[in-house]
N, C-alpha and C positions, 0 to 999 in steps of 0.2 A: 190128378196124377201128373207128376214133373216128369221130364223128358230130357236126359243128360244131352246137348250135345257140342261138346269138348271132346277132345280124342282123347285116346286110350293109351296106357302106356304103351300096351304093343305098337299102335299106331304110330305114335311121335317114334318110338323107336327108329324102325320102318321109313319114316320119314327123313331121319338126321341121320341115319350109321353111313349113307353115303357120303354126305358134308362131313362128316365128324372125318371119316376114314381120310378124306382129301387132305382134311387140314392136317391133322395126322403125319399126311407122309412130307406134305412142304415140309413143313417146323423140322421134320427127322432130316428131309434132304440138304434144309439150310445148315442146321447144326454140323451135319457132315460134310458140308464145303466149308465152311467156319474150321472145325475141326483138320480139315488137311490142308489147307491157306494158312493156317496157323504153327503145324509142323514144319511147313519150309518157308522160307523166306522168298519172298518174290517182287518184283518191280525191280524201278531202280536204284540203282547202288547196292545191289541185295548182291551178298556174296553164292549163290543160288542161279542167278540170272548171268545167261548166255546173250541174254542184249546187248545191242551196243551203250547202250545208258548201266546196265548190268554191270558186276566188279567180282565174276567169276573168275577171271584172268587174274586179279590181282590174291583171292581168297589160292588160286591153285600154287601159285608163288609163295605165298608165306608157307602153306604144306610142307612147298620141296623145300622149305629152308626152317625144318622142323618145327614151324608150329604151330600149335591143335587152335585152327577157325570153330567158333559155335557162332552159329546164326542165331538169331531169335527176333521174335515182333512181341514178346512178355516184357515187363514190367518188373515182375519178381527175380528175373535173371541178373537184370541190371543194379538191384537193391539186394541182391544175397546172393554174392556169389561161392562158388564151391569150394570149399578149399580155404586156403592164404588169399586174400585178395590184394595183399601186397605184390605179390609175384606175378600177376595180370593185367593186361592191360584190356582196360572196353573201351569200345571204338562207338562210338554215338554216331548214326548216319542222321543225313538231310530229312523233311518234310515231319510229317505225326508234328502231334503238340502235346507238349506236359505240361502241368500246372505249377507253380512253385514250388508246393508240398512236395512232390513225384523229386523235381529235383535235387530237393533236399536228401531226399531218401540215397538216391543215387549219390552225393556228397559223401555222405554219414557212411556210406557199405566199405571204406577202407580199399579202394581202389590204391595202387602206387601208382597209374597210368593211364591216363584219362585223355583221347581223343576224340577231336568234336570237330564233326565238317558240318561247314556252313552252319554254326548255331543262333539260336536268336537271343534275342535279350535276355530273359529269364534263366538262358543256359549261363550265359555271359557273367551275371550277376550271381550265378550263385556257385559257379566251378570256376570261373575265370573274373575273378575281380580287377577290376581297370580295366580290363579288354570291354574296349565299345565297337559297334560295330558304325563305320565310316560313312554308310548308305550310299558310297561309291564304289563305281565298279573297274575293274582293268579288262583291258582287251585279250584275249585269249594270244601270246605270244610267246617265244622262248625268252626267258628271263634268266639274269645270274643269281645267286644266292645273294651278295650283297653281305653276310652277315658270318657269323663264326661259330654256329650250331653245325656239331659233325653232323649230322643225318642231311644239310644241305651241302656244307661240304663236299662231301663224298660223293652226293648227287650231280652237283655241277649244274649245269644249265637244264632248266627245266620249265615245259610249259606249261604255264599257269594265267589262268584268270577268274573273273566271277569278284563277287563280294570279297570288301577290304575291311581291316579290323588297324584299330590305334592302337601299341603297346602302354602297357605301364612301363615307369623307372626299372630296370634289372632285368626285365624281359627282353628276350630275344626275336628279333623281328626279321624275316627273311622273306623275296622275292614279292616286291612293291615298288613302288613312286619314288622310295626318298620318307616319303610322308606316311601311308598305307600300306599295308602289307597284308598278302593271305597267307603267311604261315607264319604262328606268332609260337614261341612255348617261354610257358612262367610257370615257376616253383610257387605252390600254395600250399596250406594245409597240409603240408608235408607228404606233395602230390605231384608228381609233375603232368602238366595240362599242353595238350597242343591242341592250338586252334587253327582250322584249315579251312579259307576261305571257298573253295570249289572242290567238287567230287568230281567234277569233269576229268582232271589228271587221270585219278584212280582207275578208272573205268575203262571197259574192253576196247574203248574206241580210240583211247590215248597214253592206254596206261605203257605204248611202245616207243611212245614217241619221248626223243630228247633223253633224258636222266630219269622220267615220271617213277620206272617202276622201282631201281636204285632211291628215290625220295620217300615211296610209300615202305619200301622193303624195310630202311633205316629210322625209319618216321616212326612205323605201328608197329614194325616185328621184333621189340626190343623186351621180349618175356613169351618163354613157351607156351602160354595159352594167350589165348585171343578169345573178347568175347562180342561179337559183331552184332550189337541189337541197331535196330531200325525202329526208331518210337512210331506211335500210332497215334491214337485221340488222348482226350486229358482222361485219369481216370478218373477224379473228382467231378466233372460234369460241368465245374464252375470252377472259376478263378475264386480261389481263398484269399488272393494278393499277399497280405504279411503273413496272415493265422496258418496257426499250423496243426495240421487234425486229418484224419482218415478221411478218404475220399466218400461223397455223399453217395454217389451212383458207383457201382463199379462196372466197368466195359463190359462184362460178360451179360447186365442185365441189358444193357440198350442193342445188344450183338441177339438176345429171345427178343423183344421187344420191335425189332425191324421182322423180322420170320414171322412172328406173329401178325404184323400189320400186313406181310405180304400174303401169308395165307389167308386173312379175310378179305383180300383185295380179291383174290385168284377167286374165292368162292362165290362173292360177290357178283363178280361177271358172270358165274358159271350157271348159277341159282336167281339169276335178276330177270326183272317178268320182260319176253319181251311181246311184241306183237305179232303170233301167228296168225295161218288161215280162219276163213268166219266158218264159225260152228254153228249150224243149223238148229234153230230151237222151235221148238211148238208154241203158237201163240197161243193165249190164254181165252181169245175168242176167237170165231168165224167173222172175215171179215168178208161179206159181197160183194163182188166186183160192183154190180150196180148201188151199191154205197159209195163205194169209192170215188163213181165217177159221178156221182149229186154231188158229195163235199167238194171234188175238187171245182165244180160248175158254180156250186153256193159262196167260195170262196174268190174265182173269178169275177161274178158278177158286184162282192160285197167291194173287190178291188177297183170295179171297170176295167179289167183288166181284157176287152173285146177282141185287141189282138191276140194273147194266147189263144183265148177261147176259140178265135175263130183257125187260129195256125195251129191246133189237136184238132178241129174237125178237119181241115182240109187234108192234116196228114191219114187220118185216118182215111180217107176217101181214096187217097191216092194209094195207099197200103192194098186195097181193095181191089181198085182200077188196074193196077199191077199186077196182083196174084192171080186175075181174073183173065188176063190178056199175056200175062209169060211176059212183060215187059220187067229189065232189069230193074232195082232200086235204084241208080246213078243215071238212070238214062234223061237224056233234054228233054225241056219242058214241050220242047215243040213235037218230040217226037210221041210222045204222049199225050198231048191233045193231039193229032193226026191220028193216030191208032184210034183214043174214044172215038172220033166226028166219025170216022169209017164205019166203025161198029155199033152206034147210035141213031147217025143220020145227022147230030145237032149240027147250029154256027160253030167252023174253030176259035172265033174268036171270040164267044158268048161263052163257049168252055175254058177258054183259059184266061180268063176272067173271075168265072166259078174259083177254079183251082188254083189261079195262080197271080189273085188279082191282089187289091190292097184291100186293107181289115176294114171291116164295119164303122161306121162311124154311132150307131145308134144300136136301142136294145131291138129293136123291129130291123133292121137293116142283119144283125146276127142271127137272128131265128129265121130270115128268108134264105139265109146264106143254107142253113143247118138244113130246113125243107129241101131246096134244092141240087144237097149232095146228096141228100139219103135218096132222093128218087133217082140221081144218075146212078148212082150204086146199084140200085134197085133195078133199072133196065138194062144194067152190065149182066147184070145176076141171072133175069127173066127178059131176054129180049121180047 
């Protein structure tokens, strides 16, 4: 007759609804910080943000000067917009990374007004053709316009620094070196594109200082909707370089995929064995103290091991001489042999010899040892 023993459904139940119920609520809680990080925009440059890196001061600006900010950190905002997207302009902030495809996408959606602070090459290359970027930088300082775009114009001295861009032939090149400049705008595609070297201007920290906020006002607020995304990761997962084709991963899986790695972490720790108190078990035989103490005598003697043997009998003697006389465990050797000689009668010196001499040198020198504690014991015991 076989004997099942594997648990039961009940059991596993029983076992996992509390793991299950944890992971459970991570995955829901991540999904729900995912979820409302995702509604507003935050960090920096985020129209949203009251930091001083923040561009809530400049987003409350274009409002009073009618017109409708949308934040976003989506992808599909920026690739299909509402409406005419001739009559709009999207504003591309700093950091996130798109893959070419992405950009492309954002090309193709019929933008008439396309803003790009601080972009990198791939933005460059596919919204801004000729625009390189110089991989030098200007010092943050008040600058003239230099150039004959009204939106600098109008602004007048304004500071600016951060990364510099090379114009193409027909482009307009405003506040730089001579050579460099961070605010470039070129006619493409039947688009007009400004490139804007630093977000620093824009932002709560300086968007007061000099012309900054007259630059942005005439820069970006030139169409009553504004659509203010802030990119994030690629959504392909990999550079396509040329090819052009729907993104392999889309963000949303790798946004479950971190929740879920962290909810196995959390349980992980929660559920991982560690080392508590010793749980007292029954052993399987009787073991006799007077066994114990032949094996450990047999193992002794198979060592030569004469000092232990002889330093477990002495202690044991003295365990003895102690409980027998009210003498502390710590107390001097000399005060303890005085107590025995008193109470015996012996040499003190022939006793702490006995007790507290050097080990045997032989198997006959240990057994004389062993005979003459058991009879000092023995006449502590029975005077």
């Amino acid at each position: 007759m076989s004997t099942a023993v594997g648990r039961s459904a009940g059991e596993s139940w029983r076992v996992l609804r509390l793991p299950l119920l944890v992971t459970g609520v991570v995955v829901l809680a991540a999904v729900f910080v995912m979820i409302a990080t995702t509604a507003t925009t935050s960090g920096p440059f985020s129209p949203d943000s009251t930091e001083p890196s923040g561009a809530r001061a400049l987003a409350t600006l274009l409002k009073n000067h009618g017109v409708d900010v949308t934040g976003t950190e989506l992808l599909d905002d920026a690739v299909d917009p509402v409406g005419r997207g001739d009559r709009k302009t999207l504003l591309i902030g700093p950091n996130g990374s798109l893959d070419r495809y992405d950009w492309q996408r954002i090309a193709d959606a019929g933008w008439s007004h396309i803003v790009l602070v601080r972009p990198g090459t791939r933005a460059l290359e596919v919204l801004a053709p000729g625009v390189h970027d110089s991989t030098s930088f200007l010092s943050s300082e008040s600058r003239e316009p230099d150039c004959d775009l009204p939106a600098a114009v109008k602004a007048g001295t304004v500071t600016v620094g951060g990364s510099t861009y090379s114009a193409p032939p027909g482009a307009q090149a405003c506040y730089g070196d001579g050579i460099n400049h961070t605010v470039i705008r070129l006619e493409t595609a039947g688009r007009i594109v400004d490139v804007v070297g630093t977000s620093r201007s824009f932002t709560n920290e300086q968007l007061a200082d000099d012309g900054n906020a007259a630059l942005a006002l005439n820069l970006i607020g030139t169409h009553a909707d504004l659509t203010w995304y802030l990119p994030q990761f690629e959504s392909g997962g990999v550079d396509n370089g040329d090819e052009d084709g729907p993104p392999l991963v889309p963000p949303e899986v790798r946004y479950v995929a971190w929740a879920l790695a962290f909810a196995v972490l959390v349980v992980a720790l929660w559920r991982g064995r560690r080392l508590g108190p010793v749980v007292p078990e029954r052993l399987p035989v009787i073991v006799h103290a007077a066994e114990t103490t032949e094996g450990r005598a047999r193992l002794y003697r198979r060592s030569r091991a004469r000092d232990r043997a002889a330093s477990a009998l002495r202690e044991s003697a003295l365990g003895k001489l102690h409980k027998a006389h009210g003498i502390p465990r710590k107390a001097d050797p000399s005060a303890v042999v005085a107590t025995v000689a008193a109470r015996t009668g012996r040499d003190p010196a022939m006793l702490y010899e006995l007790l507290y001499g050097l080990p045997p040198v032989d198997d006959s020198a240990l057994m004389y040892l062993s005979h003459e504690l058991d009879v000092l014991t023995q006449e502590v015991r029975h005077p």
